[in-house]
CHARMM-style PDB file with segment names, atoms N, HN, CA, C and O in Angstrom:
ATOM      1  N   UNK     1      28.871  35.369  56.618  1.00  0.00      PROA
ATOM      2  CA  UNK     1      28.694  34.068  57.230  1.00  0.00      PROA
ATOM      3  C   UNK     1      27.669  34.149  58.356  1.00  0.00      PROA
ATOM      4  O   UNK     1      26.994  33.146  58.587  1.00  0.00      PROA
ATOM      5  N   UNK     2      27.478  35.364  59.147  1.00  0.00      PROA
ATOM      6  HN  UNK     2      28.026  36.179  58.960  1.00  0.00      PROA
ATOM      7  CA  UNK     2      26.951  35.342  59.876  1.00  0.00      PROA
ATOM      8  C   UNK     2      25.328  35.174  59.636  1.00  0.00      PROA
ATOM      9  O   UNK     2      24.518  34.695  60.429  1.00  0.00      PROA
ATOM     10  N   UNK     3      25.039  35.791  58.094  1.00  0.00      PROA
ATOM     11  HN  UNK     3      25.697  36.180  57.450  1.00  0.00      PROA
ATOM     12  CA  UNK     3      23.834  35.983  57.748  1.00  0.00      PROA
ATOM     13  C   UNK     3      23.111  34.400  57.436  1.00  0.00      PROA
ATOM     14  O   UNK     3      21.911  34.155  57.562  1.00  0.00      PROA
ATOM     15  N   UNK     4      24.126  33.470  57.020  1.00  0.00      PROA
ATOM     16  HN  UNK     4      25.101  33.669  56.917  1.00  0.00      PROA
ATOM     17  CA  UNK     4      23.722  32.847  56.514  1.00  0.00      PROA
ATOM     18  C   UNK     4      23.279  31.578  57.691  1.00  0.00      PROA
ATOM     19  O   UNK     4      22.443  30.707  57.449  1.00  0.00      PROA
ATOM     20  N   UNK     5      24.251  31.742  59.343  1.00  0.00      PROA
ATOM     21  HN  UNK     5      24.930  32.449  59.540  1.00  0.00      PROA
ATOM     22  CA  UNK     5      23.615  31.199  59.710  1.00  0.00      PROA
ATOM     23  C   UNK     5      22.402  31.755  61.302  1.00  0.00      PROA
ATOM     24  O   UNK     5      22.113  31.107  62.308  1.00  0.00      PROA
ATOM     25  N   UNK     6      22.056  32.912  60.954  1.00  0.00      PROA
ATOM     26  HN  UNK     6      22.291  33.438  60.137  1.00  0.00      PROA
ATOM     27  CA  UNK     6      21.009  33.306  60.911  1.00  0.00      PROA
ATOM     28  C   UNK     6      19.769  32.880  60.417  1.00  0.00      PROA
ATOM     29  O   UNK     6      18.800  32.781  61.169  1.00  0.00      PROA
ATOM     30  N   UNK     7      19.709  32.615  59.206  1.00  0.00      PROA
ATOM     31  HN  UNK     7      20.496  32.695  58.595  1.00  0.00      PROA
ATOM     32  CA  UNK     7      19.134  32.067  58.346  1.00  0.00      PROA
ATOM     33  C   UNK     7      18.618  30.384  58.380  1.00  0.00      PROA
ATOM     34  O   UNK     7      17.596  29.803  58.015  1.00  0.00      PROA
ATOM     35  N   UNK     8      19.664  30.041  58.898  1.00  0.00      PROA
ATOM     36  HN  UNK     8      20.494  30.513  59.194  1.00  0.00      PROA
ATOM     37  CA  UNK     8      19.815  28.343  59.139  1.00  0.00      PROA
ATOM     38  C   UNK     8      19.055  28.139  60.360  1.00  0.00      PROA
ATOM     39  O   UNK     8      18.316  27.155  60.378  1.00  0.00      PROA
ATOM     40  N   UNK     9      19.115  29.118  61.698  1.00  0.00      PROA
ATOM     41  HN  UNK     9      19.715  29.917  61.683  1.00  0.00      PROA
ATOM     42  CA  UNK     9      18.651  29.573  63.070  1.00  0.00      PROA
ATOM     43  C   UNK     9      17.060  29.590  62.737  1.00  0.00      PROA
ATOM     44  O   UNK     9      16.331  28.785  63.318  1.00  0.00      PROA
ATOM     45  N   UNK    10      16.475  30.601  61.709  1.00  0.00      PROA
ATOM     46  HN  UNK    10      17.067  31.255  61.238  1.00  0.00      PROA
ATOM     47  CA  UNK    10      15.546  30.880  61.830  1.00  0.00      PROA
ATOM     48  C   UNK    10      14.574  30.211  60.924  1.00  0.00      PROA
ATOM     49  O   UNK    10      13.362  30.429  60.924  1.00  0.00      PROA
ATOM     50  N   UNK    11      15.371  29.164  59.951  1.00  0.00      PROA
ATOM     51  HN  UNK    11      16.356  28.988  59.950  1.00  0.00      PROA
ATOM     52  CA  UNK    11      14.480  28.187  58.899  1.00  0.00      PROA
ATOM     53  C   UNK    11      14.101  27.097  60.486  1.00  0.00      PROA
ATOM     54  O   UNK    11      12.966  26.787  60.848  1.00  0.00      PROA
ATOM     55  N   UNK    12      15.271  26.742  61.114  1.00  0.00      PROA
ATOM     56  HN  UNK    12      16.193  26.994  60.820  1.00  0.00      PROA
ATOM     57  CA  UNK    12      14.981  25.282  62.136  1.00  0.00      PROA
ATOM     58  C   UNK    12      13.738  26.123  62.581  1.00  0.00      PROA
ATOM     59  O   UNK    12      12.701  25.790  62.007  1.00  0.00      PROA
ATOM     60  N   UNK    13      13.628  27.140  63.480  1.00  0.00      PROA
ATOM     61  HN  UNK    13      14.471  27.410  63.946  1.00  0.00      PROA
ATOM     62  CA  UNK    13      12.719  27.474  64.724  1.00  0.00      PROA
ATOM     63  C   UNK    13      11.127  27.252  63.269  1.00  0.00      PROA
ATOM     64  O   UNK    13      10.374  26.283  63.364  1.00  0.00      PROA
ATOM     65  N   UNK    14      11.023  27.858  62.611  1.00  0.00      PROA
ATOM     66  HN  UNK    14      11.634  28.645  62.534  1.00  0.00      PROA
ATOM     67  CA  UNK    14      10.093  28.126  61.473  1.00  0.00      PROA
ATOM     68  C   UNK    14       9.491  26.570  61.341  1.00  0.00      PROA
ATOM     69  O   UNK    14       8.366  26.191  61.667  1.00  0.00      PROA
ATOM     70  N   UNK    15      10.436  25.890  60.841  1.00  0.00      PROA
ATOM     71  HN  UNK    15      11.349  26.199  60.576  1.00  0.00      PROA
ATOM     72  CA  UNK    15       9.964  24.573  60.177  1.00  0.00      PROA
ATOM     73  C   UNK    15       9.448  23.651  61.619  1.00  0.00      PROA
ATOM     74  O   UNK    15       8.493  22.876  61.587  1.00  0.00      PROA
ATOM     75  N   UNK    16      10.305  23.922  62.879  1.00  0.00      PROA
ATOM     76  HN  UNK    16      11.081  24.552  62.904  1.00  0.00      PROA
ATOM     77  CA  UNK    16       9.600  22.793  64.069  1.00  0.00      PROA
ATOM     78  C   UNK    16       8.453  23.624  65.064  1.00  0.00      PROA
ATOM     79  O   UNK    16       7.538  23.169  65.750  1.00  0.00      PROA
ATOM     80  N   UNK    17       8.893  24.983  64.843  1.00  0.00      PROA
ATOM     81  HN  UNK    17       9.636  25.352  64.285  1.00  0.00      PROA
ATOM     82  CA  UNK    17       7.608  25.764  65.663  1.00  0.00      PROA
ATOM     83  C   UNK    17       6.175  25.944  64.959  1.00  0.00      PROA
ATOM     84  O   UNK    17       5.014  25.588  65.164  1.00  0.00      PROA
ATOM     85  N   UNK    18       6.944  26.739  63.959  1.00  0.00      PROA
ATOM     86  HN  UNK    18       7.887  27.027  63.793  1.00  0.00      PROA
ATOM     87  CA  UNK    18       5.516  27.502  63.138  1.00  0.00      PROA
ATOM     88  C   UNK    18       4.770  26.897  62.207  1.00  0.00      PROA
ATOM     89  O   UNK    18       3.658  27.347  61.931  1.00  0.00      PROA
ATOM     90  N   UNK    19       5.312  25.713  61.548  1.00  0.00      PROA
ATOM     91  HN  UNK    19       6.215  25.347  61.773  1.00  0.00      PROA
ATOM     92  CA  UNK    19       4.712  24.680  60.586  1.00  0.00      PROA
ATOM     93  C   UNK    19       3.939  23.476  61.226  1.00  0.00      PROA
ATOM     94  O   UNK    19       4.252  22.476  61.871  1.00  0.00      PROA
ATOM     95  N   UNK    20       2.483  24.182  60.623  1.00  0.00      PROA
ATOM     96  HN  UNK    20       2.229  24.995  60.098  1.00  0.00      PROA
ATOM     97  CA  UNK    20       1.569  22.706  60.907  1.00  0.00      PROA
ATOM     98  C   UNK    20       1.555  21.532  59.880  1.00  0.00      PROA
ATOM     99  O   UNK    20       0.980  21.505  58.792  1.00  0.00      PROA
ATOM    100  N   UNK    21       2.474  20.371  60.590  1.00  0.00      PROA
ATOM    101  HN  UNK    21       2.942  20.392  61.474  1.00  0.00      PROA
ATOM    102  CA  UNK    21       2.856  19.569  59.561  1.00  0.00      PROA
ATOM    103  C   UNK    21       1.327  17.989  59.563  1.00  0.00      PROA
ATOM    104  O   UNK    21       0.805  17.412  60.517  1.00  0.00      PROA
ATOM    105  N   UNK    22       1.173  17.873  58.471  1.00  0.00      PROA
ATOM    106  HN  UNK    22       1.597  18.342  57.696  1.00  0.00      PROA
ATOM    107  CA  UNK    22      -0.114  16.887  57.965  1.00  0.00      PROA
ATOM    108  C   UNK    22      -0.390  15.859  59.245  1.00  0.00      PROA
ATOM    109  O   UNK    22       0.544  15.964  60.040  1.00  0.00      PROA
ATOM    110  N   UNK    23      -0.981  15.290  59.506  1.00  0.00      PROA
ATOM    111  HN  UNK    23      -1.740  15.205  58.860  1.00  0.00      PROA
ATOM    112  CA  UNK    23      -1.354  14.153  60.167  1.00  0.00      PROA
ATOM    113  C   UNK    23      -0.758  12.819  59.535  1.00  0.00      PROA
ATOM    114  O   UNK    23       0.037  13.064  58.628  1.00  0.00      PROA
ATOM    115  N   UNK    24      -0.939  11.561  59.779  1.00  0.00      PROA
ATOM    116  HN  UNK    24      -1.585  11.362  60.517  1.00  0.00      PROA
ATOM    117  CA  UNK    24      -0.456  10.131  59.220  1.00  0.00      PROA
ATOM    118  C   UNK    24      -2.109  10.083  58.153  1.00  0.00      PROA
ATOM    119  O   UNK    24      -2.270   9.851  56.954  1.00  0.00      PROA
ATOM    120  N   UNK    25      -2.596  10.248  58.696  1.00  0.00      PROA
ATOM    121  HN  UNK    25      -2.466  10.436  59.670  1.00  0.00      PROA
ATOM    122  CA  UNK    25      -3.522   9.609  57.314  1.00  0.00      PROA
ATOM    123  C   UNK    25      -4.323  10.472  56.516  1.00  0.00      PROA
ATOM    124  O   UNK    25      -5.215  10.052  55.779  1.00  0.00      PROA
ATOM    125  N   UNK    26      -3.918  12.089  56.694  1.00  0.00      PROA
ATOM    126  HN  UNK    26      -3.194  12.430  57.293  1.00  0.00      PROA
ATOM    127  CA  UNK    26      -4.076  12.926  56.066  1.00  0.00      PROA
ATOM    128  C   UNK    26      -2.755  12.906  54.596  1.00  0.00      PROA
ATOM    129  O   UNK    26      -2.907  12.861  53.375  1.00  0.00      PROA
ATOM    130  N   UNK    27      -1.735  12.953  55.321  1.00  0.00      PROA
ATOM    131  HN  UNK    27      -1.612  12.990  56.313  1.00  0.00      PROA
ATOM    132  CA  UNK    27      -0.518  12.551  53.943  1.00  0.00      PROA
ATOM    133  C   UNK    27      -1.143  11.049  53.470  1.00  0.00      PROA
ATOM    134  O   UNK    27      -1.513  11.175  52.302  1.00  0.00      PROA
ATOM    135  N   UNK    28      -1.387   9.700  53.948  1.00  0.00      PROA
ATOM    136  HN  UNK    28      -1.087   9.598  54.896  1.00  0.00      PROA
ATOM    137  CA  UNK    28      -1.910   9.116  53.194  1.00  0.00      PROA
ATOM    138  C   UNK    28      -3.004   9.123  52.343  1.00  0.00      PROA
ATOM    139  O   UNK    28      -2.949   8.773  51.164  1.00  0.00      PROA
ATOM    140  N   UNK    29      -3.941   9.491  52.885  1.00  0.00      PROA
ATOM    141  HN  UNK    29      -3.986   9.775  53.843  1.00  0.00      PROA
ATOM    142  CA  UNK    29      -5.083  10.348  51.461  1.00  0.00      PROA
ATOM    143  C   UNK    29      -4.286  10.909  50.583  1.00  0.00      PROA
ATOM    144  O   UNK    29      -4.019  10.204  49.610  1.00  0.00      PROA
ATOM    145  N   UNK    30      -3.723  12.180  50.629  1.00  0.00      PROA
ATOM    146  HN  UNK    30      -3.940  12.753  51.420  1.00  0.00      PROA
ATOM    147  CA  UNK    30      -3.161  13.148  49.942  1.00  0.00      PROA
ATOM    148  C   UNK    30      -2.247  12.199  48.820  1.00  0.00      PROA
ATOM    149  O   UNK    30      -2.558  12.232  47.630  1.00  0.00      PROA
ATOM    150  N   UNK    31      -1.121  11.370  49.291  1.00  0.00      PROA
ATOM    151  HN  UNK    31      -0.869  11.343  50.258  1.00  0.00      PROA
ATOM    152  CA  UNK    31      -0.464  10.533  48.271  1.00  0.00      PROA
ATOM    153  C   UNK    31      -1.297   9.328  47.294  1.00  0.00      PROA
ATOM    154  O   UNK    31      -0.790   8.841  46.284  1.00  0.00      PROA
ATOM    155  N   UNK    32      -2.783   8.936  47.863  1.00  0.00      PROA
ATOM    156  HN  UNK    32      -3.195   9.332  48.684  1.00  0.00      PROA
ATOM    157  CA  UNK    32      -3.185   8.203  47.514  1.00  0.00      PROA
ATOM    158  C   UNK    32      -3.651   8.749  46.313  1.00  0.00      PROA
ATOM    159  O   UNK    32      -3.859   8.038  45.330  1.00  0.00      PROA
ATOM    160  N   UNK    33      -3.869  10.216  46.320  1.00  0.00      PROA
ATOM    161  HN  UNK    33      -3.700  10.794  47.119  1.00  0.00      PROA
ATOM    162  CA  UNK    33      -4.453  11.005  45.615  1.00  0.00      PROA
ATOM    163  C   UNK    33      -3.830  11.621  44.254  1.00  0.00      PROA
ATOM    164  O   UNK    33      -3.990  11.710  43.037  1.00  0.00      PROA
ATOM    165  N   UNK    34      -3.214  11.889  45.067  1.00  0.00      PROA
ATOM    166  HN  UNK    34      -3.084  11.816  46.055  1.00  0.00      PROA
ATOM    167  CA  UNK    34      -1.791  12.372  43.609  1.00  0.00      PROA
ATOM    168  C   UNK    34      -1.554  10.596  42.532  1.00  0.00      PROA
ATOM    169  O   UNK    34      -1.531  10.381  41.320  1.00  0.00      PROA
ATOM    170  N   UNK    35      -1.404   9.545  43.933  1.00  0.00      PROA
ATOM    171  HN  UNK    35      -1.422   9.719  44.918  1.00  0.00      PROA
ATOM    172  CA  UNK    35      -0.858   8.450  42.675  1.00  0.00      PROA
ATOM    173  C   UNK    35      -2.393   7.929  41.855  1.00  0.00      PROA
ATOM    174  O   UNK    35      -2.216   7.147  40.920  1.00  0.00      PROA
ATOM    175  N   UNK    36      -3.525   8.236  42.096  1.00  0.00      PROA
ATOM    176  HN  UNK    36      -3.669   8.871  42.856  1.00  0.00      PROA
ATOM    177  CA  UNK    36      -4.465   7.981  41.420  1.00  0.00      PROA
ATOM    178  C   UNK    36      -4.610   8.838  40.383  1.00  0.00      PROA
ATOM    179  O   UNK    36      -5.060   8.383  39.331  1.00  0.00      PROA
ATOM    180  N   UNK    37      -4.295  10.099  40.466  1.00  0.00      PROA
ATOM    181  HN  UNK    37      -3.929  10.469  41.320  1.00  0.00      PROA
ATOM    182  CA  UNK    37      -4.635  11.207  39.601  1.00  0.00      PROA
ATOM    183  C   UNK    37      -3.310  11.151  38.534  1.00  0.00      PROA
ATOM    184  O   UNK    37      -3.547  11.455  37.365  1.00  0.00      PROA
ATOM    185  N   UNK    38      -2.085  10.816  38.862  1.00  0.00      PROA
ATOM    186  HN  UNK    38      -1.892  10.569  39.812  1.00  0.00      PROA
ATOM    187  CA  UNK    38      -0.945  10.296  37.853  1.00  0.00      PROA
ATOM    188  C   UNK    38      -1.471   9.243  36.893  1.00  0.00      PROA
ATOM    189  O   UNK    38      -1.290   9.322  35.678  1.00  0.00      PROA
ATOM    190  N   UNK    39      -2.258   8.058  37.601  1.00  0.00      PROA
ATOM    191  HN  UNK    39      -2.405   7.993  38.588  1.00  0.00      PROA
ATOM    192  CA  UNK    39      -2.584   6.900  36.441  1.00  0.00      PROA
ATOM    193  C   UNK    39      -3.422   7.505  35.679  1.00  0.00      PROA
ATOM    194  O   UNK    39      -3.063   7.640  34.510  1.00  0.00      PROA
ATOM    195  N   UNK    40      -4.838   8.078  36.093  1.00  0.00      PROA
ATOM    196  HN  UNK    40      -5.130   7.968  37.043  1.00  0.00      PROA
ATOM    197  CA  UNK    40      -5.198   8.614  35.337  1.00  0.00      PROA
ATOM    198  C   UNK    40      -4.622   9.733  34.225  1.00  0.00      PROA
ATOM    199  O   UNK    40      -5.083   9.936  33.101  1.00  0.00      PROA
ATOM    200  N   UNK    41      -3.923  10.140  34.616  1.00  0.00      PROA
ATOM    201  HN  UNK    41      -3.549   9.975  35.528  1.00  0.00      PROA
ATOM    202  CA  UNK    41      -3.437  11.135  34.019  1.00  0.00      PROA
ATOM    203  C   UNK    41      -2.592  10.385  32.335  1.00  0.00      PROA
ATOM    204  O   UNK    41      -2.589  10.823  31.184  1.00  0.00      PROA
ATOM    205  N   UNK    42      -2.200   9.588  32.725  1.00  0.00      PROA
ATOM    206  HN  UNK    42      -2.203   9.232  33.659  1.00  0.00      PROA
ATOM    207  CA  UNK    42      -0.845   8.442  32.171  1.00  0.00      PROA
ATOM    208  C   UNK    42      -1.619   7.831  31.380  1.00  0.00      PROA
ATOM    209  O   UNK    42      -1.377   7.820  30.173  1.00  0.00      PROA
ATOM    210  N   UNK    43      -2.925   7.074  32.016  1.00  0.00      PROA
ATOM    211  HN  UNK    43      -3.122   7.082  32.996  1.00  0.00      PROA
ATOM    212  CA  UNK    43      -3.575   6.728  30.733  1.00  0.00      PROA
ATOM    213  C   UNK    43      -4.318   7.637  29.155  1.00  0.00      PROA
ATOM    214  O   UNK    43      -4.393   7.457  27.939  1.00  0.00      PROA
ATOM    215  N   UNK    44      -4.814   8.832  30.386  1.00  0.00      PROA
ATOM    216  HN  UNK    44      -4.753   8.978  31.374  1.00  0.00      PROA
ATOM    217  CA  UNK    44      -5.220   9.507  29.408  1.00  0.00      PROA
ATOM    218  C   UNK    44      -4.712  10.331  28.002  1.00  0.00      PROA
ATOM    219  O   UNK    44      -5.319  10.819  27.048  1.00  0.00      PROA
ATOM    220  N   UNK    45      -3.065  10.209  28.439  1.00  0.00      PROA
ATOM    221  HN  UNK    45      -2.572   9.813  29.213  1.00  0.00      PROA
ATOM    222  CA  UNK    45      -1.886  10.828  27.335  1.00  0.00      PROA
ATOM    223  C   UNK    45      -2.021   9.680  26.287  1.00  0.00      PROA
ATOM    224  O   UNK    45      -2.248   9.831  25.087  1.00  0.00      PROA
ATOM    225  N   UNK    46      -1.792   8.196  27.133  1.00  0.00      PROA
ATOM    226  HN  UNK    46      -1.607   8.074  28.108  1.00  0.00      PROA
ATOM    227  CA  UNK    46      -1.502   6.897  26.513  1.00  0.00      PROA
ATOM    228  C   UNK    46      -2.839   7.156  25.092  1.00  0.00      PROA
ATOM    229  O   UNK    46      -2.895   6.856  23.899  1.00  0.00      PROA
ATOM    230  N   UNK    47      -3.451   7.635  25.755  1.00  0.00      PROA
ATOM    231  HN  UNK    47      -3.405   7.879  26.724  1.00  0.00      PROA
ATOM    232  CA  UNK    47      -4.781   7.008  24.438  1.00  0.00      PROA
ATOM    233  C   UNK    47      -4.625   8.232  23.649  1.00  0.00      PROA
ATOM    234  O   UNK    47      -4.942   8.102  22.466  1.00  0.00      PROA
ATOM    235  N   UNK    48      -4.246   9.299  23.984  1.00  0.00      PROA
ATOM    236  HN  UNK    48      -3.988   9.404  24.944  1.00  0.00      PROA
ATOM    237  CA  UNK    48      -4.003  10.418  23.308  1.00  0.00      PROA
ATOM    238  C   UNK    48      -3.175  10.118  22.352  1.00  0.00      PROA
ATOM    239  O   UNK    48      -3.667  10.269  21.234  1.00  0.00      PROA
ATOM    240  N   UNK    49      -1.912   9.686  22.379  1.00  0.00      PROA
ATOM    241  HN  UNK    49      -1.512   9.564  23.288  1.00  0.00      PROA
ATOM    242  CA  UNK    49      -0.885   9.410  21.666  1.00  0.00      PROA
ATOM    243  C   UNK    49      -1.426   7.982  20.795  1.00  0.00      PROA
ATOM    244  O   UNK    49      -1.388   8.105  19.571  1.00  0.00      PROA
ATOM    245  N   UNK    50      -1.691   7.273  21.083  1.00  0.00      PROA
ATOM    246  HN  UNK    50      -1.722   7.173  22.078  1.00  0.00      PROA
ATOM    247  CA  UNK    50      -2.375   5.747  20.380  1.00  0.00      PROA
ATOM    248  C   UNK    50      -3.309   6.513  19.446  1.00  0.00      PROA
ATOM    249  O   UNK    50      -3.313   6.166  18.265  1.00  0.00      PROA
ATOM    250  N   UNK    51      -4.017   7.409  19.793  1.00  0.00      PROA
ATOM    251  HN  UNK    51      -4.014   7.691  20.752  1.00  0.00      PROA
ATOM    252  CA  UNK    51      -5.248   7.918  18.451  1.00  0.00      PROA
ATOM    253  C   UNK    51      -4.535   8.857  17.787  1.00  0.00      PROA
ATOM    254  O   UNK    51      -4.845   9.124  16.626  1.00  0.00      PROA
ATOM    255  N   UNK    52      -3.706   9.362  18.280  1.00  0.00      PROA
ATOM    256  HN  UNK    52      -3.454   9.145  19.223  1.00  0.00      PROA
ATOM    257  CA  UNK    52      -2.560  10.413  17.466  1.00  0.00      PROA
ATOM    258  C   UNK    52      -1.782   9.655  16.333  1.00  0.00      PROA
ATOM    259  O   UNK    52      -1.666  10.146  15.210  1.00  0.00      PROA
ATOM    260  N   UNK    53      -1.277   8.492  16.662  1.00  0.00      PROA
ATOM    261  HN  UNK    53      -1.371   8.093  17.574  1.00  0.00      PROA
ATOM    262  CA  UNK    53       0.095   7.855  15.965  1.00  0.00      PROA
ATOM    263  C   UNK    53      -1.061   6.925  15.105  1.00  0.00      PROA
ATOM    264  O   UNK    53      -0.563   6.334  14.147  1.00  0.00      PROA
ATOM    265  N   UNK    54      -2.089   6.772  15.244  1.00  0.00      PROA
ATOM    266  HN  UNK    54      -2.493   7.252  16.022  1.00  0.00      PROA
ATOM    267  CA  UNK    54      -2.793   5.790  14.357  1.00  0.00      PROA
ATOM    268  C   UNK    54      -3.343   7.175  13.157  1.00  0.00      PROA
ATOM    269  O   UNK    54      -3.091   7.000  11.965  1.00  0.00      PROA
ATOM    270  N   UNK    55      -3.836   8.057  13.454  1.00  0.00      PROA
ATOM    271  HN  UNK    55      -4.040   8.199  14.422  1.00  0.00      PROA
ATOM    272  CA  UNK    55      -4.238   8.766  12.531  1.00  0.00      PROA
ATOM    273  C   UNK    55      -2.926   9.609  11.913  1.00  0.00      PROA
ATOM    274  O   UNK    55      -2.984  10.019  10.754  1.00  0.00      PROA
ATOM    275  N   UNK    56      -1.939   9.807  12.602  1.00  0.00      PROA
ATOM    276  HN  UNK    56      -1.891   9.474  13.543  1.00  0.00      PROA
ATOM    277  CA  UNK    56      -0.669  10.202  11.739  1.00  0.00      PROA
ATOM    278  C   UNK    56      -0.407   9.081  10.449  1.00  0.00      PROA
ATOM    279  O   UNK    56      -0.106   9.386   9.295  1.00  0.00      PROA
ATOM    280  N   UNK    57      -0.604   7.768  10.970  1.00  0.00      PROA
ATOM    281  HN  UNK    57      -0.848   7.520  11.907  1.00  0.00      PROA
ATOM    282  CA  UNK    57      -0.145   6.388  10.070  1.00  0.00      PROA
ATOM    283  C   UNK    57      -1.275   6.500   8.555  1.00  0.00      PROA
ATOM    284  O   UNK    57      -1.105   6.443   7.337  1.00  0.00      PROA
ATOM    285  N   UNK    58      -2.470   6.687   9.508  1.00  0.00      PROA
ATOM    286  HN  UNK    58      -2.607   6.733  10.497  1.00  0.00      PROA
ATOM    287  CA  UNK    58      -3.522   6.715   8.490  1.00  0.00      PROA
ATOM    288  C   UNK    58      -3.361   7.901   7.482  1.00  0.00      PROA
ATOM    289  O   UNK    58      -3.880   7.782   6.372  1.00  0.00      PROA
ATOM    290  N   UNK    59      -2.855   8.736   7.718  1.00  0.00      PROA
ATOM    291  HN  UNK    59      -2.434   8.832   8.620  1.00  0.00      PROA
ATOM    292  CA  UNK    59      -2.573  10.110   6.688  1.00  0.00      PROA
ATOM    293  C   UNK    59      -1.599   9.993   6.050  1.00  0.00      PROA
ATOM    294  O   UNK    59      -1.757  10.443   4.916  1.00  0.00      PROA
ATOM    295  N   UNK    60      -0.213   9.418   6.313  1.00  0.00      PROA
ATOM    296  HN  UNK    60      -0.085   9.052   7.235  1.00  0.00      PROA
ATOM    297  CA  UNK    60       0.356   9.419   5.824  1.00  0.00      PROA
ATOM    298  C   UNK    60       0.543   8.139   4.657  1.00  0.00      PROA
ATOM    299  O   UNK    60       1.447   8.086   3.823  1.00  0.00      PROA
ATOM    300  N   UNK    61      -0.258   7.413   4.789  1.00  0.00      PROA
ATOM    301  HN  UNK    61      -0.992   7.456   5.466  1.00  0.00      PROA
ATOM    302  CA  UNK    61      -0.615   5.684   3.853  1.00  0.00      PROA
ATOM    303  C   UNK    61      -1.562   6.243   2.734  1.00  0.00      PROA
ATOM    304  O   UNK    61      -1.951   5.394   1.932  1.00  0.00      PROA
ATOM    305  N   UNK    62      -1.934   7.341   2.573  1.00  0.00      PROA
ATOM    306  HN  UNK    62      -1.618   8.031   3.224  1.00  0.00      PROA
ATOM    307  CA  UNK    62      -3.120   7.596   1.695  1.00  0.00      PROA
ATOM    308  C   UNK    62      -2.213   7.802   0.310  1.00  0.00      PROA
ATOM    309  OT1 UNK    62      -2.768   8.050  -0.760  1.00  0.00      PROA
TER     310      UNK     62
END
């Protein structure tokens, strides 16, 4: 027990001392970034799968 809150002691000091945590509009870039790179991402499966399931249809109608 003791180890563990040792552990608990030395995550707090770590996470509020030693961690340089982002700025306000550095995390907003950063999220703006990720949710732009998801749509893209989302569309690009979308059309993947749409030219996939049309040429599966088309092969299998022959």
């Amino acid at each position: 027990m003791r180890k563990f809150i040792n552990y608990c002691k030395e995550s707090y000091v770590e996470l509020t001392k030693k961690v340089t945590w982002p700025t306000w509009n550095k995390l907003q870039s950063s999220a703006l970034l990720v949710m732009v790179t998801t749509v893209i991402l989302a569309l690009v499966l979308f059309v993947i799968d749409f030219v996939f399931e049309h040429l599966m249809t088309l092969i299998y109608t022959l």
